[in-house]
C-alpha positions in Angstrom: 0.0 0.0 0.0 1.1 3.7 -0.9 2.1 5.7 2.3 -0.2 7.5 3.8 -1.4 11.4 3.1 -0.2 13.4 6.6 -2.7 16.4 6.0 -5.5 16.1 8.7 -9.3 17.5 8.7 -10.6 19.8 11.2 -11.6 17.0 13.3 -7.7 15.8 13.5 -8.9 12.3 11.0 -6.2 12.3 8.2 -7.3 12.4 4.8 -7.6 9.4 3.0 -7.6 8.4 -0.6 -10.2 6.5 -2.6 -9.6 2.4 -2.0 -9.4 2.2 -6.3 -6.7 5.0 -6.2 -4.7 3.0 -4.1 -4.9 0.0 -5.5 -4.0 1.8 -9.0 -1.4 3.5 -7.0 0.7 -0.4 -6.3 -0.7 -1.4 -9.9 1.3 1.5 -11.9 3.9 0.8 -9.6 5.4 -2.5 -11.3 5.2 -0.7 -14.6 8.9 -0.1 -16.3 8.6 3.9 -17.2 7.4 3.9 -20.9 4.4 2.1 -19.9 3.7 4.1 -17.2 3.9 7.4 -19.3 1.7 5.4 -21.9 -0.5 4.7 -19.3 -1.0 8.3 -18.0 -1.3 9.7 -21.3 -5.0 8.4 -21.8 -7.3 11.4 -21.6 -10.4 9.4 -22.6 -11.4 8.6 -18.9 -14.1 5.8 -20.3 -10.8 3.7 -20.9 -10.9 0.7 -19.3 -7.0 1.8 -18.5 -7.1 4.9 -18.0 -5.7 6.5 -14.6 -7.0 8.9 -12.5 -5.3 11.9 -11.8 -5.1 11.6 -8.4 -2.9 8.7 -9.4 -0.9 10.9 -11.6 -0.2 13.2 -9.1 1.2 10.6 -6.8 3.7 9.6 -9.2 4.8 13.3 -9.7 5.2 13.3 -5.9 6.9 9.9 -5.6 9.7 11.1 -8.0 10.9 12.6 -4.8 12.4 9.8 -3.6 14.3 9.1 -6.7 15.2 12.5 -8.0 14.6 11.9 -11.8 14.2 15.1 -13.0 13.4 13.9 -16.6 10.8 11.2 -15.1 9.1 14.1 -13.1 8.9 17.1 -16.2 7.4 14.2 -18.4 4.8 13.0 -15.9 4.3 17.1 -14.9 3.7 17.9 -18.2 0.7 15.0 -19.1 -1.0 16.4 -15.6 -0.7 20.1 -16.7 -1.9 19.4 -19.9 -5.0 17.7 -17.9 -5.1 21.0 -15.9 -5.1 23.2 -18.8 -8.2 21.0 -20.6 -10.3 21.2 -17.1 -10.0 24.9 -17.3 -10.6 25.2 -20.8 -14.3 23.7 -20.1 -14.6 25.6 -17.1 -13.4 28.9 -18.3 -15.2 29.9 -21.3 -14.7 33.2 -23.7 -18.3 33.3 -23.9 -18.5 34.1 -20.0 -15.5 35.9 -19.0 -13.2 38.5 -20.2 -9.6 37.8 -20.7 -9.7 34.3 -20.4 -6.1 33.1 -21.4 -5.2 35.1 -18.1 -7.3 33.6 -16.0 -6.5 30.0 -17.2 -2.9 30.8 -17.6 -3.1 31.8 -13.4 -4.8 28.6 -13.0 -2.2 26.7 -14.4 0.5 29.0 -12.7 -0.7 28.6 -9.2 -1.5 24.4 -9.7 2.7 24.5 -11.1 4.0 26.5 -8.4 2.1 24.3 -5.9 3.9 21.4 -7.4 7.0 22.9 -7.4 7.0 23.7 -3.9 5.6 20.3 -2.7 8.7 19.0 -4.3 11.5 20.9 -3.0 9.6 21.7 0.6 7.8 19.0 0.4 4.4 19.5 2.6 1.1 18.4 2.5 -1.2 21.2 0.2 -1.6 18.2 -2.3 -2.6 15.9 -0.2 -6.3 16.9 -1.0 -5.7 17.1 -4.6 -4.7 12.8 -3.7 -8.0 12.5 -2.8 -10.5 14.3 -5.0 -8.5 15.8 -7.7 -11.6 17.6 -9.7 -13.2 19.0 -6.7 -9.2 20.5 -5.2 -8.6 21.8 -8.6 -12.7 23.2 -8.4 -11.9 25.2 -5.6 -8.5 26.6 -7.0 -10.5 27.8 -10.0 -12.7 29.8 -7.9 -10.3 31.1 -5.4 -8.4 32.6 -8.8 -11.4 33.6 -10.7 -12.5 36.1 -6.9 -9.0 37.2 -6.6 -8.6 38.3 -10.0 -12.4 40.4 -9.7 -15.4 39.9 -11.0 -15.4 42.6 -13.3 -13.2 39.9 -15.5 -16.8 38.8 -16.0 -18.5 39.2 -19.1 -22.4 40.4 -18.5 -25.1 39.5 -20.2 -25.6 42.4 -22.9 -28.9 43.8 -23.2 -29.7 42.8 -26.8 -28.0 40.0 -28.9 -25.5 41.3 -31.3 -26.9 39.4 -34.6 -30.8 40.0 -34.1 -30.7 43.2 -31.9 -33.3 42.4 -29.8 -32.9 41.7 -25.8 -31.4 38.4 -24.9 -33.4 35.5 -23.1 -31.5 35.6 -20.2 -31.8 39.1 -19.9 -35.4 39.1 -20.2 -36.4 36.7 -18.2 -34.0 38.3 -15.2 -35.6 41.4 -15.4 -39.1 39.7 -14.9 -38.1 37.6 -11.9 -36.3 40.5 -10.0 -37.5 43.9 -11.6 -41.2 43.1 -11.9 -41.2 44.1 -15.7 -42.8 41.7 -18.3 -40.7 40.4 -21.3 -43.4 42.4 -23.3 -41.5 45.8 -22.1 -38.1 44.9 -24.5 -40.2 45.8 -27.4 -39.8 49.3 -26.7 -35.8 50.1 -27.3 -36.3 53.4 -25.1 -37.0 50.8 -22.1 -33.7 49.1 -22.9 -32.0 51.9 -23.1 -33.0 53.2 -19.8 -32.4 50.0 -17.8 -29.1 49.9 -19.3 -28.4 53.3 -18.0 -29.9 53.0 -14.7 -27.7 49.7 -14.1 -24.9 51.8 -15.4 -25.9 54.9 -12.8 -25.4 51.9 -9.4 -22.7 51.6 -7.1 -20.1 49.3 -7.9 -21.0 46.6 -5.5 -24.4 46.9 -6.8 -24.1 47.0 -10.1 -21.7 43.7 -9.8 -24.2 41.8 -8.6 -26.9 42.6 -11.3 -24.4 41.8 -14.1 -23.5 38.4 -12.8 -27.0 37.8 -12.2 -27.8 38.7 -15.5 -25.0 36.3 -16.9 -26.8 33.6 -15.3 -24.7 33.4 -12.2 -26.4 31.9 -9.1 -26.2 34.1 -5.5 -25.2 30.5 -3.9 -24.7 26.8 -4.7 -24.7 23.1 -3.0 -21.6 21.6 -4.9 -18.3 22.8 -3.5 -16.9 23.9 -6.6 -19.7 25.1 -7.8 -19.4 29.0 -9.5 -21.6 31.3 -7.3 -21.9 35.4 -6.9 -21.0 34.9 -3.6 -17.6 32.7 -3.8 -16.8 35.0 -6.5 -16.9 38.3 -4.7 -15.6 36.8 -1.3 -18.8 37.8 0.7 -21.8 36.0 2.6 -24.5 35.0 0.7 -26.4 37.6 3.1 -24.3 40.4 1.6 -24.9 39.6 -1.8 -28.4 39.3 -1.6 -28.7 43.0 0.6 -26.8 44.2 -2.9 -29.4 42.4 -5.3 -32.3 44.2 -3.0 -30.6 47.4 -2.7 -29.7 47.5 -6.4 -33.6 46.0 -7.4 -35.0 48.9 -5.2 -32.7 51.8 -7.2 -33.6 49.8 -10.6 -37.9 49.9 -10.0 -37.5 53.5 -9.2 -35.9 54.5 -12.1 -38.0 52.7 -14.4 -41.1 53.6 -12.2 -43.7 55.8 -14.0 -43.7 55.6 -17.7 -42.4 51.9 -17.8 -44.7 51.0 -14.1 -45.9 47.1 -14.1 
């Protein structure tokens, strides 16, 4: 059996792999090193042989022992290029702004993590051993609210081929303005939303555009992408900026454009 992982929980219970990740973990280790880099270099994870990347990464940290530097930048390289395809599904150009920034930071913080871990040693991977997906979930938010929302890409109010409002954006402003879809005929309407979104605070006005993108105030999954994990706040706080914002929005479009 592999060693065991040293980093504990808040209870003080160490973490623990999967069972099947150790077990592949003694399997891969009888393979000569050809096989194991042909092994690794599946991507298809339906594979009857393919290998998890938690199993991947254990072989990068194994090459402590031995020091083969060759050994380690081949097997680094197969799990970057895993990182870099993870992000590329997660991070599209469709929802943020200057994506090959944000994915390039993903990549740079996962590379000096294992750079460290190998000269320091440590254990910050140990939860990447365990649920590899889910670690590298949370590293992808942590980067996307450091670098600031306003990387985000909002909804626009009309689409750029037909002109006309977007779905999303229509059916936001009926759930949280009160104004039927019927209202984005008029282009005056649509031009005074977009100004009174443009006329909130900062805070405010961050919170309507990821909401308008689609982006939900909170979220059950761990790594699931949420307002709040974005911004760094309580749900609470986000939600006092949706009803602070929603109050300023119905009272400029009040009168002429009333429900």
């Amino acid at each position: 059996m592999p060693p065991p992982l040293t980093k504990t929980n808040a209870n003080g219970v160490r973490y623990r792999r999967q069972t099947t990740v150790d077990q592949l973990i003694d399997e891969v280790a009888m393979l000569d090193r050809a096989a194991l880099l042909s092994r690794f270099s599946i991507t298809n994870r339906h594979d009857p042989i393919y290998l998890p990347s938690e199993v991947l990464l254990h072989a990068i940290r194994a090459t402590r022992q031995d020091n083969r530097d060759s050994h380690f930048e081949a097997l680094f390289r197969i799990l970057l290029a895993r990182v870099e395809s993870l992000s590329r599904n997660a991070i599209s150009t469709s929802q943020y702004r200057n994506v090959d920034e944000i994915r390039a930071e993903i990549a740079s913080r996962f590379a000096t993590m294992i750079a460290q871990d190998r000269t320091q040693g440590g254990d910050r991977l140990d939860i990447f051993e365990v649920v590899f997906d889910k670690a590298l979930a949370a590293l992808r938010v942590d980067v996307l609210r450091k670098l600031g929302p306003e990387r985000l890409r909002t909804e626009p109010i009309d689409d750029a081929n037909t002109g006309e409002p977007t779905a999303a954006v229509e059916r936001a402003a009926e759930a949280f303005l009160g104004q039927s879809r019927e209202k984005f005929d008029d282009p005056a309407f649509r031009s005074d939303l977009v100004a009174a979104i443009d006329h909130l605070p900062n805070d405010e006005k961050t919170v309507i555009g990821l909401m308008l993108k689609g982006i939900p105030i909170d979220g059950k999954e761990p790594g699931a992408v949420t307002i709040a994990k974005l911004l760094g706040c309580t749900e609470k706080t986000v939600r006092n900026r949706r009803d602070r914002a929603i109050f300023k929005l119905r009272k400029a479009l009040a009168g002429e454009y009333a429900s």
